[in-house]
C-alpha positions in Angstrom: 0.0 0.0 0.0 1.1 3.3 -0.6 2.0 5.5 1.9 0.0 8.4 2.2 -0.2 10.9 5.3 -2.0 14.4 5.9 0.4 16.9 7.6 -2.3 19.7 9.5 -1.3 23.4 8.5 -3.2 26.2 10.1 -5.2 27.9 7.4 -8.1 30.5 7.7 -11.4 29.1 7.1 -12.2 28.9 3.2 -15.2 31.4 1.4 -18.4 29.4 1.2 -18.2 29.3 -2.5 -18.7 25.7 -2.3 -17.2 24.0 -5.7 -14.2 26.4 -4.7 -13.6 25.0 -1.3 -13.8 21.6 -2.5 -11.3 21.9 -5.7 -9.0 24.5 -4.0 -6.2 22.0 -2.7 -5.6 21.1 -6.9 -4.4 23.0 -9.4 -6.9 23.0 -12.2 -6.5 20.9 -15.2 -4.9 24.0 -18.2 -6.0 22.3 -21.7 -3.7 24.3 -24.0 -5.7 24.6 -27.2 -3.7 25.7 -30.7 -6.4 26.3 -33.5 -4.6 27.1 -36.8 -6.7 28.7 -39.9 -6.0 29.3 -43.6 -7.2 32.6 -45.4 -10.3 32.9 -46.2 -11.4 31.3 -41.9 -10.5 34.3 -39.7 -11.2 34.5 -35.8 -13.4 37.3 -36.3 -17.5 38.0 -36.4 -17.7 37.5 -40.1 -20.0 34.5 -41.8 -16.2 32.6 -42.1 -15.1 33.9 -38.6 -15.0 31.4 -35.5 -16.0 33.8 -33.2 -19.0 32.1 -32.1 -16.7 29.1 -31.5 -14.5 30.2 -29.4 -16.0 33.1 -27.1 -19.3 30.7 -26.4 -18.3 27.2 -26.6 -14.5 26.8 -25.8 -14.4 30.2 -23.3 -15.8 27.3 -20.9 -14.9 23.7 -20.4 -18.5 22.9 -18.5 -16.1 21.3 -15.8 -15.5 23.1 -12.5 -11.6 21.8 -12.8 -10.5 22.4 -16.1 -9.5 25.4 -18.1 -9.3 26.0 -22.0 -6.3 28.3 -22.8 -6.6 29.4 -26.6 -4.0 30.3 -29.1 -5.1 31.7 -32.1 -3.0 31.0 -35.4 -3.1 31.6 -39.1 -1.2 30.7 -42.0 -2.1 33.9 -43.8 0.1 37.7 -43.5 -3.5 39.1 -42.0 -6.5 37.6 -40.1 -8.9 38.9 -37.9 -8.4 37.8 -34.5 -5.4 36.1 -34.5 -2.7 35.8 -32.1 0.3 34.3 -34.5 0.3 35.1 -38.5 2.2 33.6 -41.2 2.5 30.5 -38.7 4.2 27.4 -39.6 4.5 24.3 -37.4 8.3 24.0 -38.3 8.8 27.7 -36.6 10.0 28.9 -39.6 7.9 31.7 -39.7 9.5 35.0 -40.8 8.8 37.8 -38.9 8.6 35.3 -36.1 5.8 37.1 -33.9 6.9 38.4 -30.7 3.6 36.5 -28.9 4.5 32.8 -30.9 5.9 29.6 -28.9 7.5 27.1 -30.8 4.9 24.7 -31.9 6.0 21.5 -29.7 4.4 19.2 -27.2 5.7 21.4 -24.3 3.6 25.1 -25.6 0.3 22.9 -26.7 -1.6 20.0 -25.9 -3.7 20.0 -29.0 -4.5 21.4 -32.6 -6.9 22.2 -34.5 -6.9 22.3 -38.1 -9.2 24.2 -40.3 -8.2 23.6 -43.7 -9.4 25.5 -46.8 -6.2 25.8 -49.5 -6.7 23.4 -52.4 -2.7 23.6 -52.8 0.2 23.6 -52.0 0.6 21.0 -50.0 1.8 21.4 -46.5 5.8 21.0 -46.8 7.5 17.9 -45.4 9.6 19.7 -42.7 5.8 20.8 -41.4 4.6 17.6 -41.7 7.3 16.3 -40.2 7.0 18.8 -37.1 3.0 17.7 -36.6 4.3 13.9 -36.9 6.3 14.3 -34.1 3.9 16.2 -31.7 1.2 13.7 -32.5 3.2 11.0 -32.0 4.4 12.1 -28.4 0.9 12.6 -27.5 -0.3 15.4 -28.8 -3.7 15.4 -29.8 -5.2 16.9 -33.6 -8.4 17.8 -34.5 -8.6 18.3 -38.5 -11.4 19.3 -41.0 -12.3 20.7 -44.6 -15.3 21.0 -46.6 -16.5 19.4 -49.6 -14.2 18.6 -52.3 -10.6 19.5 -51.9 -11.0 22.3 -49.8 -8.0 21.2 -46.8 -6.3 19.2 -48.7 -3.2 21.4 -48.8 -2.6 21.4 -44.9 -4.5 18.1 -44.0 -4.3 15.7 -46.8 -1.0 14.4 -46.1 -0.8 14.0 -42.0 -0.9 10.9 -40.9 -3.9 9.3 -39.2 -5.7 12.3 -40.6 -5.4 11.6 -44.1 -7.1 8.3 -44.2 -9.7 9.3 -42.2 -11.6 11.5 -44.2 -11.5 12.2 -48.0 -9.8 15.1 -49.0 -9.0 14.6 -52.8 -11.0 16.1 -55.6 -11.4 15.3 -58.4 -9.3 12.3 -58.4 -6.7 11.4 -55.8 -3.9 9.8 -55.3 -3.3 5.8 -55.0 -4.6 4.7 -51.5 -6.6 7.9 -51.2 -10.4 8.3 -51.4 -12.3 11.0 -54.2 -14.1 13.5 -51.8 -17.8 14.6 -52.5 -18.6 17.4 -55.2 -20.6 20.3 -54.1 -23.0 20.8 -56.5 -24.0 17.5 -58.4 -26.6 15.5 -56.6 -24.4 13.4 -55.3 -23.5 16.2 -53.2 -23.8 15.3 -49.4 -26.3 17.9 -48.4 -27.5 18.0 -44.7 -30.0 21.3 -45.3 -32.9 20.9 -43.1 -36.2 23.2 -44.1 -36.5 25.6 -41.5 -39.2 28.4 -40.9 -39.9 28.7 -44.3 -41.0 26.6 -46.9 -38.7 24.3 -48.9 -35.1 24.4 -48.8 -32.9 27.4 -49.2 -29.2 27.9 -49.0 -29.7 29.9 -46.2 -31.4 27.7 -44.3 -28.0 26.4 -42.6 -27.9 29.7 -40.8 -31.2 29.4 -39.1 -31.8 27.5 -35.7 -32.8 24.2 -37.1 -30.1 21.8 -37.1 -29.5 18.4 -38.8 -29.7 15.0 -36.8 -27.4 12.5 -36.7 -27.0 9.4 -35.3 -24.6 8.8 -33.2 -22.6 5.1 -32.7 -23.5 3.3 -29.5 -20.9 0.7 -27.7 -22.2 -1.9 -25.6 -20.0 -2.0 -22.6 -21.8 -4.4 -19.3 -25.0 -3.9 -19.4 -25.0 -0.4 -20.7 -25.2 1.3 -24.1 -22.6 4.4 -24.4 -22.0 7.1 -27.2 -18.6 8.0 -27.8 -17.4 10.5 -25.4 -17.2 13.0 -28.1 -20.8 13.2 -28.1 -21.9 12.4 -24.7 -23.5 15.0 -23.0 -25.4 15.2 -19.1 -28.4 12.6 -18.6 -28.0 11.7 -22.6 -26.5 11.8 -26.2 -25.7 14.8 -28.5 -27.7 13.9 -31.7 -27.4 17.1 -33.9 -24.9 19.2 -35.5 -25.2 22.6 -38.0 -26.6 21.7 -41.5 -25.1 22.5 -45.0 -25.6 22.1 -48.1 -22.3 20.6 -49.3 -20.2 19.0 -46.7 -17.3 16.2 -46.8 -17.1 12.7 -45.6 -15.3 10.8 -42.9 -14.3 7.0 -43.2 -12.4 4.2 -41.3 -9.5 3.5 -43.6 -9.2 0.2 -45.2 -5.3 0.3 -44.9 -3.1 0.4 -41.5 0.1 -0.4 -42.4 1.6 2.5 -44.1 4.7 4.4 -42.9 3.7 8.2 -41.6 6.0 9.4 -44.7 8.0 7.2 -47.3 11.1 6.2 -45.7 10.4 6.4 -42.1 10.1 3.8 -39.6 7.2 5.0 -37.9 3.6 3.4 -38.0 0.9 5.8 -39.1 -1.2 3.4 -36.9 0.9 1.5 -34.6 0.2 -1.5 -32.8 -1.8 -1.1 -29.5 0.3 -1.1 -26.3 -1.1 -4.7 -24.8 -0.6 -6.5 -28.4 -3.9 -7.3 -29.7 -3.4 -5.0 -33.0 -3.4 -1.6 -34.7 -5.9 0.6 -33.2 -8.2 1.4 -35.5 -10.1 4.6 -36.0 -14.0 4.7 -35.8 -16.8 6.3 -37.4 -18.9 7.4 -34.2 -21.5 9.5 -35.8 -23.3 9.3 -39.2 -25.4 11.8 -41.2 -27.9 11.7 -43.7 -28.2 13.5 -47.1 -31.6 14.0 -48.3 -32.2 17.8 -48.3 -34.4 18.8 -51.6 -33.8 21.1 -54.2 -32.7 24.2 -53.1 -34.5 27.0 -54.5 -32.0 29.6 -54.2 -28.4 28.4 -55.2 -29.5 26.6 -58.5 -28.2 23.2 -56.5 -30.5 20.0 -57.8 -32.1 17.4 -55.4 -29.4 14.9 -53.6 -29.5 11.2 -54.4 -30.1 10.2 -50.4 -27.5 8.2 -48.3 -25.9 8.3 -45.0 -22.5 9.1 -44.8 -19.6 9.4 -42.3 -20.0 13.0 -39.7 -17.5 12.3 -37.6 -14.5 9.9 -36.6 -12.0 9.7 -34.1 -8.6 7.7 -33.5 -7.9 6.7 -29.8 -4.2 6.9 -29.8 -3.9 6.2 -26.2 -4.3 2.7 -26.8 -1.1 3.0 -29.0 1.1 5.4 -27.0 0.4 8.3 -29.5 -2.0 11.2 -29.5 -5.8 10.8 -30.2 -7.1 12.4 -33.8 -10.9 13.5 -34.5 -11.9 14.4 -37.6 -15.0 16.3 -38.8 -16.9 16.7 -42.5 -17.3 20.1 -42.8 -16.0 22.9 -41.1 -19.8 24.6 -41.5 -20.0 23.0 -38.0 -18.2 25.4 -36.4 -18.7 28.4 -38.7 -20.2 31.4 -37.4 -22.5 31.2 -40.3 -23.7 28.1 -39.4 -24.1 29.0 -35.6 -25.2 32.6 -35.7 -29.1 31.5 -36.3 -29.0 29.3 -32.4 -28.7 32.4 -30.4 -30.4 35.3 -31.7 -31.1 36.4 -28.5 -29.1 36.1 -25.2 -30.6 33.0 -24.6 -29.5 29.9 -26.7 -31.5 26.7 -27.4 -31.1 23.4 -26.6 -29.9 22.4 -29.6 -27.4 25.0 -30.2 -26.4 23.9 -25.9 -25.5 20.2 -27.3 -23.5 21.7 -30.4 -21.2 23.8 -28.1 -20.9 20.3 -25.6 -20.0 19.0 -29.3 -16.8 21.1 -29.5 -15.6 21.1 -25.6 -15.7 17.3 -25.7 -13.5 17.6 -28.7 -10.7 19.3 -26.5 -11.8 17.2 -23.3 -11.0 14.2 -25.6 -8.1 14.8 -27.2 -6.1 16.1 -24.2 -2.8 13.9 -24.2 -2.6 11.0 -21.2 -1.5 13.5 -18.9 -3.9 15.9 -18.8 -7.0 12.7 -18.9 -5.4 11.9 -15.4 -5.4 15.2 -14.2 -8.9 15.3 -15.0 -10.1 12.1 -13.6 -8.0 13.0 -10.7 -10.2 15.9 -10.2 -13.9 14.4 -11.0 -13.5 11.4 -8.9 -12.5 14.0 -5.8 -15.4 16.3 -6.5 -18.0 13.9 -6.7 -16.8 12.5 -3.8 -17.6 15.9 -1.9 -21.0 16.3 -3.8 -24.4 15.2 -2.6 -25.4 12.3 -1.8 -22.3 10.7 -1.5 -20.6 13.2 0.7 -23.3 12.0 3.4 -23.7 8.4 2.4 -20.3 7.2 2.3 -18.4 7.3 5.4 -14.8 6.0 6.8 -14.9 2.5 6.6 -11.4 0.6 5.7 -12.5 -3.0 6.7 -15.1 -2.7 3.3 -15.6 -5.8 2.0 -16.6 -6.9 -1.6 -19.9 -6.1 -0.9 -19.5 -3.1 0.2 -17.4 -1.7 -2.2 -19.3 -2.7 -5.1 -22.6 -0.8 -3.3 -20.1 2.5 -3.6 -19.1 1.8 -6.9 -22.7 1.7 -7.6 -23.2 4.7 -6.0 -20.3 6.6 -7.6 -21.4 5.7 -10.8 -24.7 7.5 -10.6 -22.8 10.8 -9.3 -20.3 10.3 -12.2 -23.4 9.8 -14.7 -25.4 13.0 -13.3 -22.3 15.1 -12.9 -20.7 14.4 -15.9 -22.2 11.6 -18.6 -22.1 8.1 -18.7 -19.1 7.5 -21.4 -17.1 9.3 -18.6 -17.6 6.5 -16.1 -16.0 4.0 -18.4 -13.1 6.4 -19.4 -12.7 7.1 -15.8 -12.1 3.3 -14.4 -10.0 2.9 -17.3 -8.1 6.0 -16.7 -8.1 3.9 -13.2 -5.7 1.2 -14.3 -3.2 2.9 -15.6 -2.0 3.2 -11.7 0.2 0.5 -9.6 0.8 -2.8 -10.7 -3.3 -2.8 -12.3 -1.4 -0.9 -15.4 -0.2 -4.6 -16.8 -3.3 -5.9 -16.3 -4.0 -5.7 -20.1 -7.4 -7.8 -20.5 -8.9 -5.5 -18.1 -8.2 -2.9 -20.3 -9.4 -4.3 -23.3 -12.8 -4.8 -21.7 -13.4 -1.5 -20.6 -12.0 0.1 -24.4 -14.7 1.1 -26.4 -12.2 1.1 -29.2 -10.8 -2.2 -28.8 -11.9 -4.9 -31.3 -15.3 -6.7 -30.4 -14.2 -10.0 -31.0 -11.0 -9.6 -28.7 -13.4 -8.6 -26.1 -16.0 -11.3 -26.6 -13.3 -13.6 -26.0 -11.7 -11.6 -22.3 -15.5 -11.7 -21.4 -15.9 -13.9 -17.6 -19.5 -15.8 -17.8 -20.3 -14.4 -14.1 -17.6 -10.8 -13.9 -19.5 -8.8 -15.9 -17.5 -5.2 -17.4 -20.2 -3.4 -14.6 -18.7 -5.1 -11.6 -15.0 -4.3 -12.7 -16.0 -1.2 -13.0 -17.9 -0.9 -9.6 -15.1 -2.0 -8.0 -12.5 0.0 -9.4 -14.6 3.3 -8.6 -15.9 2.1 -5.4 -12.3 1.4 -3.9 -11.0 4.7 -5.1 -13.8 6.4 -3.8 -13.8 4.2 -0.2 -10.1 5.0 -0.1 -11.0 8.6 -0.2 -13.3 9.0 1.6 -10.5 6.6 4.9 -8.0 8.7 4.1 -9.1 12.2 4.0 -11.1 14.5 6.2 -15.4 14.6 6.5 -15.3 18.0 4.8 -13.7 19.5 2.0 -13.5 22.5 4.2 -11.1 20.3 6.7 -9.3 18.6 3.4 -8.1 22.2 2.5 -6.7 23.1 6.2 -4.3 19.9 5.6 -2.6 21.6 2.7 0.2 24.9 2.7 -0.4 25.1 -0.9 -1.7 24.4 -4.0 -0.8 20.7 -3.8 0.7 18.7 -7.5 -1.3 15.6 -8.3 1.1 13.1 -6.0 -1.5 13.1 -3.0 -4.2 12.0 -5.7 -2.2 9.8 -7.4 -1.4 7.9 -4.1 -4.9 7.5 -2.9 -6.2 6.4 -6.3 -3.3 3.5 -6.6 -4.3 2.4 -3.4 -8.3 2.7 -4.1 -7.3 0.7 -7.3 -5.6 -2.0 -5.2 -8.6 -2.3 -3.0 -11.0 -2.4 -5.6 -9.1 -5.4 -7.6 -9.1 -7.3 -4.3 -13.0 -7.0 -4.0 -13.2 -8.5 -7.3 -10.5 -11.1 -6.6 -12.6 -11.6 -3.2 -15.8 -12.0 -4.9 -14.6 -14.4 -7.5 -12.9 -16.2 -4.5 -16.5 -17.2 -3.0 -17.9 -17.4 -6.4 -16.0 -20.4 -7.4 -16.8 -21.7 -4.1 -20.1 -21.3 -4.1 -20.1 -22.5 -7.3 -18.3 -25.3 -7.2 -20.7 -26.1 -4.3 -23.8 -26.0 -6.2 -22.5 -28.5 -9.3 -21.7 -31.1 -6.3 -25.5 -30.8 -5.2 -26.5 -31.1 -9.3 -24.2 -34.1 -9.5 -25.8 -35.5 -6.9 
C-alpha cells in the first residue's frame, strides 16, 4: 500500500463558494488549445469567422476543474483575431511574432486544423514537425469541406489523411475521391427551417440536422462515444449545409507516416492485440431537396460518415478527431442558435459538441489530471458526501454498493461515457497498469471479438467497473477528512497531483481485491452448487 499521510497546517477558514472549497487544494487541469486557420477562416464576427466558437463554446470547459487556454494561429500575412500570423509548425515563420511559442508538445496540448487551400501542399519539414507532436501525445483535431478544400494542410498528416476524404477530383493511389458540391451526389445535410422548402440559407437558421450517433455496448449499458456524450444523454445534432465532406475508417493500417520512415501511421496497441483502429462514431444523412436559391439539384439520399476519431492512447500516441465540414463550427452556421441572449437546446449540445473535442483529445497526462479531479469532487458532492463514510474493513460487498453509487454521481455530474473512461483511466496506476485484459474490456475502441473472448461468464464489465470506482472512492473518503473545508486546512499550498495519485493506486488495489474476493466465494459457491446437481 502506498504510503499516504495528511500533515495539519493552520489555514483560515475557506469562502463558502462551495465548488471552490472543494477543488482549492488542486491545481486546475490547463488544456492548451492551438487552433490554426487558412485565409479565407479568420477568428473574427464574419460569416467565415469562429468567433462564435471560441467566445461561447470553448471560453468554458462545463467542468468546474479544467480550463481551456486558446492560441489563435493563421497561416495567412493578415486575419482577424489572430494571435500568431504567417504560422508554420516547423517555426520557420519570418517575422517570427513576438507572442509565438514554438509549436512543440511542451507550448500545446492539441491542434486544431481548419483547412481551406486546395494547394500547395503542406511541406515535409511541417509535416514532419505535426508527426512528431502527434506521436508524443499530442492530440489533432482536423477538417475541410467538400471537395478538396483542406487538402493542402491536412491531406497528407498521418492518421488524418485516411480518415476523411480530401482529394478532388481524383486522388492519389490509397486515397479516397471526396464529395462534389454541387452534383446531386452532393452530401447535403439542409434541413427546411421556418420557411418553406429548402434554401441555402437555411444552414444559418436555428434548425439543425440530426445524426445518429454510434453506441458501444459495454456491461450492461449502451454508451455514445465521449465526443458526443453530454449530461443525462446523447448529443444527436450538428449545424446543417448544403455541401459537406465525408469521414471514413480506412481500409489500410500499415503504411509508414511518410516514405522512408520507420514510424507506424497506426501503430500497434500497447497490450498486443493490433493496430488501433479509428471509428466512425457519428453518421449523417443526405436527403435535403432542391434548393431553390443556389440553383443546386435534389441529392441522391444516403448516410454518410459525420465524424471519426482515432484513440491513440491505446497505441502510446495522440488521439485524432476528424470532422466533415468545417460549417460545423462556422459562425454562419451557428449565428441562427442564439439570436437572442438566450440559446437553445440544440445550439447547448452543439457547443458540448466542441468542448468534448478538446476534453478528448487532451494527451494522457492531462485525462489523469482530470479524472484526478472528478472522482474528488463527486466525492464531496451530494449524496455521497453524506452516504459514504470512513470504513477501511469494506468488503466486496461493500465496495461494489459505492461503486454503484459513484457511478450515478459520475453519470449525473458528468455523462455516462465518462464512467468508463474514468475506471479505465483507473488502471493505468500501480501494478493494475499490466493488467491488459482488463483494459481491453473497458475500451470502447478495442476490437469486439477480442473482447467477446476476455469476457468472464459471471464478472460482468459493470462489476469491474464498480469496483475500481468504489475502492478509489472508499479510499477517499478513509483517508481524507469529512469535509472538504477540513481537506483544504491539511494543505500549505496548492498541492501537484502526487497526493491523488497515491490515494487512487491504493483505491485501485482495494477495488481489484474486491473482485479477486468475490470471484474467491464465487468459485466456491459455485463449485458447491454442481456437487449438489451431481448428486
Amino acid at each position: 500500500m502506498t504510503d499516504f499521510k495528511l500533515t495539519p497546517v493552520k489555514k483560515p477558514f475557506l469562502p463558502v463558494d462551495f465548488e471552490k472549497t472543494i477543488l482549492w487544494p488542486w491545481k486546475r487541469c490547463k488544456v492548451r488549445i492551438l487552433i490554426v486557420t487558412e485565409s479565407g477562416i479568420d477568428f473574427g464576427p464574419s460569416g467565415f469567422g469562429l468567433e462564435e466558437l471560441i467566445t461561447k463554446a470553448l471560453n468554458t470547459s462545463s467542468r468546474p476543474y479544467v480550463d481551456f487556454v486558446i492560441t489563435k494561429a493563421s497561416r495567412a500575412a493578415f486575419s482577424t483575431g489572430a494571435d500568431l500570423l504567417n504560422f508554420r509548425f516547423d517555426n520557420s515563420q519570418a517575422p517570427a511574432p513576438a507572442a509565438n511559442k514554438a509549436f512543440n508538445n511542451t507550448n500545446y496540448d492539441q491542434v486544431w486544423l481548419f483547412g481551406i487551400a486546395r494547394s500547395p501542399a503542406l511541406p515535409l519539414p511541417e509535416r514532419l514537425a505535426l508527426i512528431n507532436f502527434m506521436n508524443a501525445g499530442g492530440g489533432v483535431f482536423a477538417t475541410g469541406d467538400h471537395e478538396d478544400l483542406g487538402e493542402a494542410l491536412c491531406a497528407e498528416i498521418p492518421r488524418v489523411r485516411s480518415m476523411r476524404k480530401w482529394y478532388w477530383p481524383t486522388a492519389p493511389a490509397g486515397r479516397l475521391v471526396a464529395p462534389d458540391g454541387s452534383s446531386a451526389n452532393r452530401l447535403d445535410t439542409t434541413v427546411v427551417g421556418d420557411t418553406p422548402g429548402y434554401q441555402f440559407s437555411d444552414q444559418s437558421d436555428e434548425t439543425p440536422q440530426n445524426i445518429i450517433p454510434r453506441y458501444f455496448t459495454v456491461g450492461s449499458a449502451a454508451v455514445p462515444h465521449p465526443l458526443l456524450s453530454k449530461t443525462g444523454g446523447v448529443i444527436k445534432v450538428l449545424p446543417d449545409h448544403a455541401h459537406e465532406g465525408e469521414c471514413v475508417v480506412p481500409t489500410v493500417l500499415t503504411e509508414k507516416v511518410v516514405p522512408g520512415d520507420a514510424r507506424d501511421e497506426y501503430p500497434m496497441a500497447l497490450d498486443g492485440s493490433g493496430r488501433v483502429t479509428p471509428q466512425l462514431v457519428a453518421i449523417s444523412y443526405s436527403g435535403a431537396g432542391y434548393l431553390t436559391d443556389a440553383g443546386k439539384p435534389a441529392v441522391n439520399p444516403r448516410c454518410f460518415g459525420a465524424i471519426s476519431a482515432y484513440d491513440g492512447h491505446l497505441a502510446g500516441v495522440g488521439r485524432v478527431s476528424v470532422d466533415a465540414t468545417w460549417h460545423h463550427f462556422l459562425n454562419i452556421n451557428l449565428m441562427g442558435f442564439s439570436p437572442g441572449s438566450v440559446a437553445s437546446p440544440e445550439y447547448e449540445d452543439i457547443k458540448q459538441y466542441f468542448r468534448n473535442i478538446a476534453l478528448w483529445l487532451s494527451p494522457v497526462s492531462l485525462q489523469k489530471c482530470f479524472r484526478f479531479r472528478l472522482i474528488y469532487y463527486v466525492r464531496y458532492q451530494f449524496p455521497l458526501i453524506w452516504e459514504i463514510r470512513k470504513n477501511p474493513d469494506a468488503g466486496w460487498k461493500d465496495l461494489l454498493h459505492t461503486g454503484r453509487e459513484t457511478r450515478k454521481m459520475i453519470e449525473k455530474t458528468i455523462h455516462s461515457a465518462e464512467v468508463l473512461d474514468t475506471a479505465r483511466s483507473f488502471l493505468e496506476f500501480g501494478d493494475s497498469k499490466n493488467l491488459h485484459p482488463l483494459h481491453s474490456l473497458l475500451s470502447t475502441a478495442a476490437d469486439e471479438a477480442a473482447r467477446e473472448k476476455l469476457r468472464l461468464p459471471l464478472l460482468s464489465e459493470d462489476t469491474i467497473i464498480d469496483a475500481i470506482l468504489g475502492g478509489v472512492i472508499q479510499n477517499i473518503a478513509d483517508k481524507l477528512p469529512e469535509f472538504p473545508q477540513e481537506v483544504a486546512e491539511v494543505f500549505s499550498t496548492k498541492s501537484d497531483d502526487k497526493a491523488l495519485e497515491a490515494l487512487i493506486t491504493d483505491g485501485v488495489t482495494r477495488g481489484l481485491s474486491a473482485i479477486s474476493a468475490l470471484l474467491s466465494e464465487q468459485s466456491a459457491k459455485t463449485k458447491e452448487f454442481g456437487t449438489l446437481l451431481k448428486r
